[in-house]
C-alpha positions as CSV (number, residue, x, y, z in Angstrom):
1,X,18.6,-21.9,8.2
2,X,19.9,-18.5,7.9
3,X,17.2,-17.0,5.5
4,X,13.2,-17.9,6.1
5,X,11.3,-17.0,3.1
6,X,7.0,-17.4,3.9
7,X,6.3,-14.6,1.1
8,X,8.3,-15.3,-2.2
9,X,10.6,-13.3,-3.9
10,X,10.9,-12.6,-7.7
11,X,13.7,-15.8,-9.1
12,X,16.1,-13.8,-10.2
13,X,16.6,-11.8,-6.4
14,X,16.2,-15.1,-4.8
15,X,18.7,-16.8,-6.9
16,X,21.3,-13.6,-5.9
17,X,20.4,-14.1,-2.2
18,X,21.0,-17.7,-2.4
19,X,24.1,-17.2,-3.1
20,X,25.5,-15.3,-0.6
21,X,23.1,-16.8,2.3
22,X,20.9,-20.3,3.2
23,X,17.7,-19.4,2.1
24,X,14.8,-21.5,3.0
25,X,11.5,-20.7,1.2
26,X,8.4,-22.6,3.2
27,X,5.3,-20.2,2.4
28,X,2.8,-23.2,3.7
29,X,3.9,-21.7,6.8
30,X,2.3,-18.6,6.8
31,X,-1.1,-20.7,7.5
32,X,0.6,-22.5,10.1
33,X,1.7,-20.4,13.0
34,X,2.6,-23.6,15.7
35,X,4.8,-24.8,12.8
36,X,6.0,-20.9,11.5
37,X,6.9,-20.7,15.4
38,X,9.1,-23.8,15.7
39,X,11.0,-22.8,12.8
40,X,12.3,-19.7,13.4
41,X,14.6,-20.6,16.2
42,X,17.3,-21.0,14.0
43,X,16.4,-18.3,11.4
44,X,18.7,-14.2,11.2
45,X,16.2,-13.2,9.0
46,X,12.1,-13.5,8.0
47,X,10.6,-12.9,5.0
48,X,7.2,-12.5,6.0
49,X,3.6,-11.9,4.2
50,X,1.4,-8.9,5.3
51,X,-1.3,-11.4,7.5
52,X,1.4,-12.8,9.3
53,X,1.1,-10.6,12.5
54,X,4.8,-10.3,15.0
55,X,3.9,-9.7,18.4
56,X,6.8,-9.9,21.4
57,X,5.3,-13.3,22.4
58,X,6.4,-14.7,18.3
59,X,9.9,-13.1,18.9
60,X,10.3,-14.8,21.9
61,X,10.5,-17.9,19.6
62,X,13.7,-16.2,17.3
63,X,16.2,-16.0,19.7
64,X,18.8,-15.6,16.8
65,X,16.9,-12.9,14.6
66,X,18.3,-9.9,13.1
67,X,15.9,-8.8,10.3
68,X,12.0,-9.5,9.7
69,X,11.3,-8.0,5.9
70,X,8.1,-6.8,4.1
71,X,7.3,-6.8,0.1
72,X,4.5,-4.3,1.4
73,X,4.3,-2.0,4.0
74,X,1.9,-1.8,6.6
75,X,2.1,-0.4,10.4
76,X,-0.5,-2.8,12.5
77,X,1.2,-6.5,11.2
78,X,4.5,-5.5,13.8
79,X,5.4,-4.6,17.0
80,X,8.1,-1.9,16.5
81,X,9.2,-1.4,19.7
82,X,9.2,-5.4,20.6
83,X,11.5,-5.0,17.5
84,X,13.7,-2.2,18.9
85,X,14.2,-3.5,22.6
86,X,15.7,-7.1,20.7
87,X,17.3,-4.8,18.2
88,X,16.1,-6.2,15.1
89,X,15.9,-4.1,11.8
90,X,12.3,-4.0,9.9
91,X,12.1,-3.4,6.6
92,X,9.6,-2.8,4.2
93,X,9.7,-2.2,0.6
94,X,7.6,1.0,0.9
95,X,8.6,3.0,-2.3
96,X,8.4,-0.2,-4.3
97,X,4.4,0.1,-4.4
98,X,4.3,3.8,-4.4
99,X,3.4,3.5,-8.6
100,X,0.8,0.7,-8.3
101,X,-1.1,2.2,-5.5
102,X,-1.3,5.3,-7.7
103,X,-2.5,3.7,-10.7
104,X,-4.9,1.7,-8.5
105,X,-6.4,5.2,-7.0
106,X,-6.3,6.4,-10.5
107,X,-8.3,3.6,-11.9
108,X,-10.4,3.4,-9.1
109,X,-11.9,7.1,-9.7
110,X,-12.6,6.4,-13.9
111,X,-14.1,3.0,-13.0
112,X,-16.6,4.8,-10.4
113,X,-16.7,7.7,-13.0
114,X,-17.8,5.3,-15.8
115,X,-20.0,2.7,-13.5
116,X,-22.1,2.0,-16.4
117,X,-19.0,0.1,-18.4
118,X,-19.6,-3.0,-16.1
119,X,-23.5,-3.1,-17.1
120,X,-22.2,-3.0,-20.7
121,X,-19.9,-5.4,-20.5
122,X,-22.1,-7.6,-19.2
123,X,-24.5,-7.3,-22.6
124,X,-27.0,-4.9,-20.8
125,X,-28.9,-2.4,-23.6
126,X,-27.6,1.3,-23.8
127,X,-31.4,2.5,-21.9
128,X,-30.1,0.5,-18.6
129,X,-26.7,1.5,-18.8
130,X,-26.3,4.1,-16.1
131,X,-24.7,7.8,-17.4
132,X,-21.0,8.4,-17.1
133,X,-19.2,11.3,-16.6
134,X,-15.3,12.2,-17.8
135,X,-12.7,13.0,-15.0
136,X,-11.0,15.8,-17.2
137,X,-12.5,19.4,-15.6
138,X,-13.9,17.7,-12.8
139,X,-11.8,18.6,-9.4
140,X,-10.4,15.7,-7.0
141,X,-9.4,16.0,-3.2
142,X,-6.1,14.4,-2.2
143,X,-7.3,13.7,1.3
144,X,-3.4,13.2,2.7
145,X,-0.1,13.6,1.2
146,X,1.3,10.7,1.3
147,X,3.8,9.7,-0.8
148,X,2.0,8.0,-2.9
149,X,-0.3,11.3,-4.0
150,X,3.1,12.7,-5.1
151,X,2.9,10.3,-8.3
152,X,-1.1,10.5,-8.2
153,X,-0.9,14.0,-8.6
154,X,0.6,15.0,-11.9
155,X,-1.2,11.7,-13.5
156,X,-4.2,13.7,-12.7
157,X,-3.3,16.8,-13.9
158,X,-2.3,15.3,-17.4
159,X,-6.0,14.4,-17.5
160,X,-6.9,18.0,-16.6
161,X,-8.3,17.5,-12.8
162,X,-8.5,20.2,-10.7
163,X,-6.5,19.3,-7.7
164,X,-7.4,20.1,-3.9
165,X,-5.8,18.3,-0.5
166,X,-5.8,18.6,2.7
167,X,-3.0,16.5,5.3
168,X,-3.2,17.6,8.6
169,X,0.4,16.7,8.9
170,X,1.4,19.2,6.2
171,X,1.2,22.9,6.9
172,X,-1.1,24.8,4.2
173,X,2.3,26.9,3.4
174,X,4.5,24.4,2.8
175,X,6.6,24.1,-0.7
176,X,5.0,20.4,-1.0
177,X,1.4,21.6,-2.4
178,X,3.7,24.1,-4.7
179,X,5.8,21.7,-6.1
180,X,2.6,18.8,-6.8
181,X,0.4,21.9,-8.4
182,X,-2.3,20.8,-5.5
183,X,-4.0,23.7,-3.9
184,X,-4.2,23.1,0.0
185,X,-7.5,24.4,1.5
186,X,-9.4,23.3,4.9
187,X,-10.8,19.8,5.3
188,X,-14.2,21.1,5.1
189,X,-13.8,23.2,2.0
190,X,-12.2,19.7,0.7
191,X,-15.1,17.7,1.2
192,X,-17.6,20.2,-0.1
193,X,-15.4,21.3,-3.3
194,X,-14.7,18.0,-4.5
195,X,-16.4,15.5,-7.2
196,X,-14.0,13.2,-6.0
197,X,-12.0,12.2,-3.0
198,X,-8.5,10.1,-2.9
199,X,-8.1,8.9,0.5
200,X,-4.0,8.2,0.6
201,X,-3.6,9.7,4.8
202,X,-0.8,8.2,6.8
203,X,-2.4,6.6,10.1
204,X,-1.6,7.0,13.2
205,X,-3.4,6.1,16.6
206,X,-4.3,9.8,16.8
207,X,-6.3,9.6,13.5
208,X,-8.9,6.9,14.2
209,X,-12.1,7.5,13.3
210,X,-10.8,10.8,11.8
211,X,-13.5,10.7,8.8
212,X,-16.5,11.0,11.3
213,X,-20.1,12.1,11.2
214,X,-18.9,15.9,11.3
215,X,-16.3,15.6,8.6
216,X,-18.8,13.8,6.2
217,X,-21.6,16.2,6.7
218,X,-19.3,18.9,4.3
219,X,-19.5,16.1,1.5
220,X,-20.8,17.7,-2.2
221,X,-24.2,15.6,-3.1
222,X,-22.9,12.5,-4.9
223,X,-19.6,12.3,-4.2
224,X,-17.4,9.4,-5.3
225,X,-14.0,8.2,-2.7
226,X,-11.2,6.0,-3.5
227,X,-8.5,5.1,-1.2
228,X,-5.7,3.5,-0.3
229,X,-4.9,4.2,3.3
230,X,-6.2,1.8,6.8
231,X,-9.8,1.9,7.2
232,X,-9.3,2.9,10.9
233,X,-9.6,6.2,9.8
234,X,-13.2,5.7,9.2
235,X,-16.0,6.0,11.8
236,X,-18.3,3.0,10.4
237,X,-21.9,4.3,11.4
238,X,-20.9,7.9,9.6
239,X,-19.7,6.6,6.5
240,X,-22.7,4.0,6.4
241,X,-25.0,6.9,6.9
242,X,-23.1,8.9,4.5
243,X,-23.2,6.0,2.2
244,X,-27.0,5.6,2.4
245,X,-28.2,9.1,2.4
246,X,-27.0,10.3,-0.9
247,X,-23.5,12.3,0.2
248,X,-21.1,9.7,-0.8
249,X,-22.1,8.1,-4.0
250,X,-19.7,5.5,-4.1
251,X,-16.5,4.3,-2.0
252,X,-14.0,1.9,-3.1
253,X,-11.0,1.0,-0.4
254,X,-8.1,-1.3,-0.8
255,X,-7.0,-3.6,1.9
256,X,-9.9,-2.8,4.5
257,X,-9.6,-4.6,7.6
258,X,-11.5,-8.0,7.1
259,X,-13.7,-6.8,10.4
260,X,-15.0,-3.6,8.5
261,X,-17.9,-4.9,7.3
262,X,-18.5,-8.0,8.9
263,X,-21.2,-9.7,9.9
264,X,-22.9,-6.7,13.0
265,X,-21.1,-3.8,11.2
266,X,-22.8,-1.3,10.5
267,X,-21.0,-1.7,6.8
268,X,-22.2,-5.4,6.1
269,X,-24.0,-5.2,3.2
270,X,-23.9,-1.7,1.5
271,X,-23.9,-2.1,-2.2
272,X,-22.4,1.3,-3.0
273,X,-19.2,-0.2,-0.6
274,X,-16.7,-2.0,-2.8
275,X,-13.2,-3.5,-1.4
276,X,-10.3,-5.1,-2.4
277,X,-7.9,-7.1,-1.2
278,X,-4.6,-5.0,-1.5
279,X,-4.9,-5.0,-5.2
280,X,-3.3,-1.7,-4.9
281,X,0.1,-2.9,-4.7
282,X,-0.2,-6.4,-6.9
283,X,1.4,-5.7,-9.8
284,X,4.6,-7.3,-11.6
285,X,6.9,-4.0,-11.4
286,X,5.6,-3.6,-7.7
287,X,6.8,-7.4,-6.9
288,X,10.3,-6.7,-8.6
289,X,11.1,-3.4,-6.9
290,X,10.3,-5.0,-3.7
291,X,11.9,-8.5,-4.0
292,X,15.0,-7.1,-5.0
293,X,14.9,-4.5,-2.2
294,X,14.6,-6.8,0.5
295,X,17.0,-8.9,-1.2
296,X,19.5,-6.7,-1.0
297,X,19.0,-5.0,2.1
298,X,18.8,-8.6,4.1
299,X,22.4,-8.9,2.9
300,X,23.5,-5.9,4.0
301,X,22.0,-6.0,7.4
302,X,23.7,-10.0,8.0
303,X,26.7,-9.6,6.5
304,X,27.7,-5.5,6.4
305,X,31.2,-5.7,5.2
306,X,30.7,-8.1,2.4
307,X,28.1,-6.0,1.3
308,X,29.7,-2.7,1.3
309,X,32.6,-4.4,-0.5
310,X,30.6,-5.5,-3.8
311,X,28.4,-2.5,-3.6
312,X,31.9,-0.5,-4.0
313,X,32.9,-2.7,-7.0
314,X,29.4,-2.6,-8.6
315,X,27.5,0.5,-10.6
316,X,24.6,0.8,-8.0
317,X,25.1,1.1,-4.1
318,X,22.5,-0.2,-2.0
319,X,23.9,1.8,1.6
320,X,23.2,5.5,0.8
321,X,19.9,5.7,3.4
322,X,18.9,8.9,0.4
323,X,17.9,5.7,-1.8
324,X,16.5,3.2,1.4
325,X,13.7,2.4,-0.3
326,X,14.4,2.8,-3.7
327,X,14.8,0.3,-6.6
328,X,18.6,-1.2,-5.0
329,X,19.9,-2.3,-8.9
330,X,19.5,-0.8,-12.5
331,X,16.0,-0.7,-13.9
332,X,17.4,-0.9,-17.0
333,X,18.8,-4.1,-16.6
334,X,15.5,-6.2,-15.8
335,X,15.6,-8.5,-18.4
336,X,12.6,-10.4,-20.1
337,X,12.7,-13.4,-17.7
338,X,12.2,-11.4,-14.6
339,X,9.1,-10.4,-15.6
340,X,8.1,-14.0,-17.1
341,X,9.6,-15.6,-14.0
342,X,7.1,-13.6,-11.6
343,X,3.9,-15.5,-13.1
344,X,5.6,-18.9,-12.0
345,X,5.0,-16.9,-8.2
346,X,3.0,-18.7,-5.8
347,X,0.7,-16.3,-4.5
C-alpha cells in the first residue's frame, strides 16, 4: 500500500493517481482509529479527512510516510512540527476552497439580511414575516484579510457594499486595502461602523479569545456576523452576552468547534447562534480543485523525477511553488463527467 485514501478524491484524479501509484481507498477507517493505525505502517502517503486528528504518538505508527494530504485546510487537525522533525510534507488544498467560503460568507449575510424568507417559505402570512433589509448601501466589516476576503470583496462591491476591515496582521498602509477597494480603519471604529461583520481572521495561538467582552462592547445596535474563520477566536461568555443583549443581532459560523456550544457552554442554546458544519467549502468545484491538487502534488512529492518529466511534456506544470495551491491542470478541460462523477462521492 503505497497510497491511503480515508477522504475521497473526485474519479477522474483518482483514476490518474492510480496509475502512476497503489492507491488504496478505505474511508470506513476514518471512524476507526485502532484499525486507521494498523494500516498505515505500510503507507508513503495519507489522504486524510479534516476530523481525523495526527498527533506524534499516530506517526509513530507510519514508519514509511512521506506525505499526509488535506482536501481542506485547517491548522489544529496536525502536528507540524511532529511533521517536520520526521520530515514529512503536509499539504492542504487551501486555495481550492478560497471561492466557496466566499460565496458561503456572501450568502450567509443576505440570508441573515432577509430572515423573514424562511418564515415564508414555510407558508407563514406576510403580517408574521419579519422585515428585511437589502445589502446594497449598507457597509460590511472584513474582520481579517485573509485570502479568502480577497474574492469576498469585490463580490460585495458589485452589490454596492460599503467596505471596512481591520487584520491586525496587515498594516493600515499597506497596498492590500488599495488594491481590494476596502478602507482599513481601527477595530473599534470597525465594530461600531458596520451593519455587518465577515469574520475570515487567520488564527493563531496569540489570537484566542481575541473577540472579547471589550471588543464587542464597540458593536452598532443590531449587528449581524458571518464567518468563516476557528471559533477560538471568540470569548464564549462575551459573545453570549453580546448575543442576548441586543449588540449582535445574529451570528452564523462555519465549522465551530463541536465544544462551542455544548452542553455547560455558555453558547448552548442561543437561538440567534446558527452553525454549520463546514458547509463553507462543500461544493462540487471546491472538491475538484482540491482532489486534483492533492493528486498531483502526492506524485510529485513520491516520485520527483517522474513528475518533473511529464509536467515538462505536458501544457500545465504543477512544480512552480508561485501556483502551490492553485488548480494543478486546465480548468477548461473539466469535462461533464467530472462533475457528474462527484455526486457518486461518498461523503
Amino acid at each position: 500500500m503505497e497510497v491511503l485514501l480515508v477522504d475521497p478524491l473526485v474519479p477522474e484524479a483518482l483514476a490518474w493517481l492510480q496509475e502512476r501509484h497503489v492507491v488504496t481507498y478505505l474511508p470506513e477507517l476514518g471512524d476507526d482509529p485502532q484499525a486507521l493505525r494498523k494500516a498505515i505502517a505500510p503507507c508513503r502517503a495519507l489522504v486524510l479527512p479534516p476530523h481525523v486528528v495526527v498527533s506524534r504518538e499516530f506517526l509513530e505508527h507510519a514508519p514509511k510516510l512521506e506525505v499526509i494530504a488535506r482536501l481542506q485546510a485547517s491548522a489544529d487537525n496536525t502536528d507540524l512540527d511532529a511533521c517536520a522533525r520526521r520530515n514529512i510534507k503536509v499539504l492542504q488544498a487551501r486555495s481550492a476552497t478560497l471561492r466557496s467560503n466566499a460565496e458561503y460568507l456572501l450568502y450567509g449575510l443576505l440570508m441573515l439580511y432577509r430572515r423573514g424568507m424562511v418564515s415564508a417559505l414555510l407558508g407563514r402570512r406576510l403580517s408574521q414575516v419579519r422585515m428585511g433589509r437589502e445589502l446594497g448601501g449598507s457597509t460590511i466589516g472584513l474582520l481579517g484579510l485573509a485570502p479568502v476576503a480577497h474574492t469576498l470583496a469585490p463580490m460585495l462591491r458589485c452589490l454596492g457594499v460599503r467596505l471596512l476591515g481591520y487584520d491586525p496582521a496587515v498594516h493600515h498602509a499597506a497596498d492590500l486595502w488599495k488594491q481590494l477597494q476596502v478602507e482599513p480603519v481601527p477595530v473599534d471604529e470597525l465594530l461600531a461602523q458596520s451593519d455587518a461583520i465577515s469574520l475570515q481572521m487567520v488564527y493563531a495561538s496569540r489570537f484566542k479569545g481575541f473577540i472579547n467582552e471589550r471588543l464587542l462592547n464597540y458593536c452598532k445596535p443590531g449587528q449581524l456576523w458571518v464567518g468563516v474563520s476557528r471559533s477560538a477566536l471568540f470569548e464564549p461568555e462575551a459573545l453570549a452576552l453580546a448575543l442576548c443583549d441586543g449588540r449582535i443581532d445574529a451570528c452564523l459560523l462555519d465549522g465551530a468547534n463541536p465544544q462551542f456550544v455544548a452542553p455547560g457552554s455558555p453558547l448552548h442554546g442561543i437561538p440567534n447562534l446558527h452553525l454549520t458544519p463546514r458547509l463553507g467549502s462543500h461544493t462540487r468545484e471546491a472538491k475538484l480543485r482540491s482532489s486534483w491538487y492533492v493528486a498531483h502534488r502526492i506524485h510529485e512529492c513520491l516520485t520527483p523525477s517522474e513528475a518533473r518529466r511529464e509536467a515538462a511534456n505536458s501544457d500545465f506544470s504543477v512544480f512552480d511553488p508561485a501556483f502551490d495551491d492553485s488548480i494543478p491542470m486546465d480548468p477548461q478541460a473539466i469535462t461533464p463527467s467530472q462533475w457528474g462523477g462527484l455526486s457518486a462521492l461518498r461523503r
